[in-house]
C-alpha positions as CSV (number, residue, x, y, z in Angstrom):
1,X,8.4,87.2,7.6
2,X,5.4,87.7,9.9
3,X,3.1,86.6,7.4
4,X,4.7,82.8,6.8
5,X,5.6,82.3,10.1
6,X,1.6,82.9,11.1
7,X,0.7,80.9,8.4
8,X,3.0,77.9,9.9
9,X,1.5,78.5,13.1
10,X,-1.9,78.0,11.8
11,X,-1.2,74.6,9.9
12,X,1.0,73.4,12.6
13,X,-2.4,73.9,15.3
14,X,-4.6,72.5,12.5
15,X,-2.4,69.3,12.8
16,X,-2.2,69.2,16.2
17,X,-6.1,69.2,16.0
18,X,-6.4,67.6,13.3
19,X,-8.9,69.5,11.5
20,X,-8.9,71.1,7.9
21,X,-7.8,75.2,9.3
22,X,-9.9,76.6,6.2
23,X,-12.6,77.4,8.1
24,X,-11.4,78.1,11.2
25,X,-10.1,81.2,13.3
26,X,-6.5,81.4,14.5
27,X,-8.5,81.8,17.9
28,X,-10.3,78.5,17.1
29,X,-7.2,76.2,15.9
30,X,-5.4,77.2,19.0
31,X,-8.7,76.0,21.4
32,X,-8.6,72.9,19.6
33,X,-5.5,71.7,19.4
34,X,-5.0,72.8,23.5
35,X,-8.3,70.6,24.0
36,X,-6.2,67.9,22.0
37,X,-3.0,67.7,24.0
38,X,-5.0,68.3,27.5
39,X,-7.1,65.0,26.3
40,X,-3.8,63.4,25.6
41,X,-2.2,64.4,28.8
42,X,-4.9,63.5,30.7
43,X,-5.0,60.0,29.5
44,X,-1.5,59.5,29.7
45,X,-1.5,60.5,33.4
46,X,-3.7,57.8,34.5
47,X,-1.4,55.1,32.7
48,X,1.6,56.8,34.6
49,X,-0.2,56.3,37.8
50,X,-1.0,52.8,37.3
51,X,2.8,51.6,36.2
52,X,4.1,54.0,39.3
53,X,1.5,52.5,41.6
54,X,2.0,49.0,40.4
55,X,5.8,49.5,40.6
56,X,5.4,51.6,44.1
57,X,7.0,50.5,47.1
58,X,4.4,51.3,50.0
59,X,7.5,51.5,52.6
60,X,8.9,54.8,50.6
61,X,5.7,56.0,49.4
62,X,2.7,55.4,51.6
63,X,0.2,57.3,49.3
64,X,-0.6,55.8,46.2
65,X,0.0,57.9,42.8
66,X,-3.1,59.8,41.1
67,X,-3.1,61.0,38.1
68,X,-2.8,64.7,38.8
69,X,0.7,63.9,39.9
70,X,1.9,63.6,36.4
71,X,-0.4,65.6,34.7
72,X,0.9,69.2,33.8
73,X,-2.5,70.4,33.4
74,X,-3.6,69.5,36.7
75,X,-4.3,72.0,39.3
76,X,-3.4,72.0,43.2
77,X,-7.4,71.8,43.6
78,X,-8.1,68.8,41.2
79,X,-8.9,71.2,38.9
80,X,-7.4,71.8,35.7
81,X,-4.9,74.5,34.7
82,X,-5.0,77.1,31.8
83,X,-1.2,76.4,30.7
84,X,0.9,72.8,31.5
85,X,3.2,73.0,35.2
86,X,7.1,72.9,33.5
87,X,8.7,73.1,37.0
88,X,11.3,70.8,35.6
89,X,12.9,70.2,39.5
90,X,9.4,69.0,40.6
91,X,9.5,66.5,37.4
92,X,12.7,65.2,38.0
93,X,12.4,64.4,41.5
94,X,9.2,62.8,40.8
95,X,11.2,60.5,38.5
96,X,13.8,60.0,40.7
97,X,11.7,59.0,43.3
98,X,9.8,56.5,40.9
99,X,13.1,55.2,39.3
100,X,15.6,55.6,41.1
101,X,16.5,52.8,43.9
102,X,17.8,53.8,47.6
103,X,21.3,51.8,48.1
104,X,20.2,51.3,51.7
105,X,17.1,49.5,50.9
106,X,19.0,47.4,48.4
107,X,21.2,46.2,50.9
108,X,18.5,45.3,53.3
109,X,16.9,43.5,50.7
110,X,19.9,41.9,49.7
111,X,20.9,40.3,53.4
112,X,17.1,39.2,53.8
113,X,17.8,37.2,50.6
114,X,20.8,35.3,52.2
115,X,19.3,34.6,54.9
Protein backbone atom coordinates (compact mmCIF):
# COMPACT_ATOMS: atom_id res chain seq x y z
CA UNK A 1 0.00 0.00 0.00
CA UNK A 2 0.71 3.64 0.54
CA UNK A 3 2.29 3.15 3.68
CA UNK A 4 5.23 0.63 2.37
CA UNK A 5 5.69 2.13 -0.68
CA UNK A 6 6.52 5.64 1.44
CA UNK A 7 8.50 3.82 3.64
CA UNK A 8 10.73 2.45 0.52
CA UNK A 9 10.90 5.91 -0.68
CA UNK A 10 12.33 7.06 2.46
CA UNK A 11 15.15 4.28 2.82
CA UNK A 12 15.79 4.47 -0.82
CA UNK A 13 16.61 8.73 -0.34
CA UNK A 14 18.44 7.74 2.91
CA UNK A 15 20.76 5.68 0.64
CA UNK A 16 21.11 7.89 -1.93
CA UNK A 17 22.28 10.28 0.84
CA UNK A 18 23.73 8.12 2.75
CA UNK A 19 22.51 9.03 6.00
CA UNK A 20 20.73 6.97 8.93
CA UNK A 21 16.66 8.38 7.79
CA UNK A 22 15.76 8.00 11.71
CA UNK A 23 16.01 11.29 12.35
CA UNK A 24 15.24 12.84 9.44
CA UNK A 25 12.07 14.37 7.61
CA UNK A 26 10.77 12.90 4.30
CA UNK A 27 11.33 16.75 3.32
CA UNK A 28 15.01 16.43 4.60
CA UNK A 29 16.07 12.84 2.92
CA UNK A 30 14.82 14.18 -0.33
CA UNK A 31 17.19 17.70 -0.02
CA UNK A 32 19.95 15.48 0.70
CA UNK A 33 20.07 12.97 -1.51
CA UNK A 34 19.19 15.73 -4.57
CA UNK A 35 22.33 17.70 -3.08
CA UNK A 36 24.05 14.23 -3.52
CA UNK A 37 23.37 13.43 -7.14
CA UNK A 38 23.72 17.36 -8.22
CA UNK A 39 27.41 16.99 -6.44
CA UNK A 40 27.84 13.85 -8.47
CA UNK A 41 26.64 15.34 -11.65
CA UNK A 42 28.47 18.11 -11.32
CA UNK A 43 31.75 16.37 -10.98
CA UNK A 44 31.09 14.10 -13.57
CA UNK A 45 30.48 16.93 -16.09
CA UNK A 46 33.81 18.40 -15.81
CA UNK A 47 35.49 14.92 -16.61
CA UNK A 48 33.02 14.69 -19.69
CA UNK A 49 34.35 18.03 -20.86
CA UNK A 50 37.87 17.19 -20.56
CA UNK A 51 37.67 13.60 -22.53
CA UNK A 52 35.30 15.58 -25.15
CA UNK A 53 37.68 18.48 -25.26
CA UNK A 54 40.78 16.33 -25.39
CA UNK A 55 39.09 14.10 -28.09
CA UNK A 56 37.51 17.40 -29.95
CA UNK A 57 38.25 18.19 -33.35
CA UNK A 58 38.54 22.13 -33.52
CA UNK A 59 37.60 21.95 -37.39
CA UNK A 60 33.95 20.56 -36.35
CA UNK A 61 33.68 22.13 -33.13
CA UNK A 62 35.35 25.47 -32.75
CA UNK A 63 34.23 26.08 -29.12
CA UNK A 64 35.64 23.96 -26.60
CA UNK A 65 33.21 21.78 -24.23
CA UNK A 66 32.30 23.25 -20.57
CA UNK A 67 30.85 21.46 -18.20
CA UNK A 68 27.32 22.83 -18.29
CA UNK A 69 27.09 20.98 -21.64
CA UNK A 70 26.68 17.69 -20.06
CA UNK A 71 25.40 18.59 -16.86
CA UNK A 72 21.51 18.18 -16.52
CA UNK A 73 21.44 20.48 -13.71
CA UNK A 74 22.93 23.19 -15.40
CA UNK A 75 20.95 26.21 -16.38
CA UNK A 76 20.98 28.36 -19.81
CA UNK A 77 22.50 31.16 -17.35
CA UNK A 78 25.33 29.04 -15.69
CA UNK A 79 23.16 28.65 -13.12
CA UNK A 80 21.83 25.64 -11.71
CA UNK A 81 18.41 24.04 -12.26
CA UNK A 82 15.82 22.78 -9.71
CA UNK A 83 15.16 19.40 -11.65
CA UNK A 84 17.91 17.55 -14.33
CA UNK A 85 17.31 18.66 -18.44
CA UNK A 86 15.99 14.90 -19.88
CA UNK A 87 15.60 16.40 -23.47
CA UNK A 88 16.86 13.02 -24.67
CA UNK A 89 17.14 14.53 -28.63
CA UNK A 90 19.52 17.30 -27.19
CA UNK A 91 21.60 14.28 -25.41
CA UNK A 92 21.87 12.20 -28.27
CA UNK A 93 22.93 14.61 -30.68
CA UNK A 94 25.43 15.77 -28.31
CA UNK A 95 26.76 12.23 -28.43
CA UNK A 96 26.59 11.93 -31.81
CA UNK A 97 28.45 14.77 -32.39
CA UNK A 98 31.26 13.63 -29.82
CA UNK A 99 31.27 10.04 -31.13
CA UNK A 100 30.24 9.69 -34.09
CA UNK A 101 32.83 10.30 -37.12
CA UNK A 102 31.77 12.35 -40.47
CA UNK A 103 32.55 9.85 -43.59
CA UNK A 104 33.69 12.95 -45.47
CA UNK A 105 36.29 13.93 -43.11
CA UNK A 106 37.46 10.33 -42.99
CA UNK A 107 38.13 10.26 -46.43
CA UNK A 108 40.01 13.50 -46.51
CA UNK A 109 41.98 12.24 -43.87
CA UNK A 110 42.54 9.05 -45.44
CA UNK A 111 43.92 10.51 -49.03
CA UNK A 112 46.25 13.01 -46.87
CA UNK A 113 47.71 9.76 -45.46
CA UNK A 114 48.62 8.37 -48.97
CA UNK A 115 49.99 11.04 -50.05
Amino acid sequence: GGGERIERLIWELAGVAGVDPGPRTLRELAWMAQARQRAAWERTSWLLALIANVNRDPRRQSRPFKPADFDPYAGQDGGRRERPLTDTRAAFRLMKMLFVKDDASDAHRGDQKGS
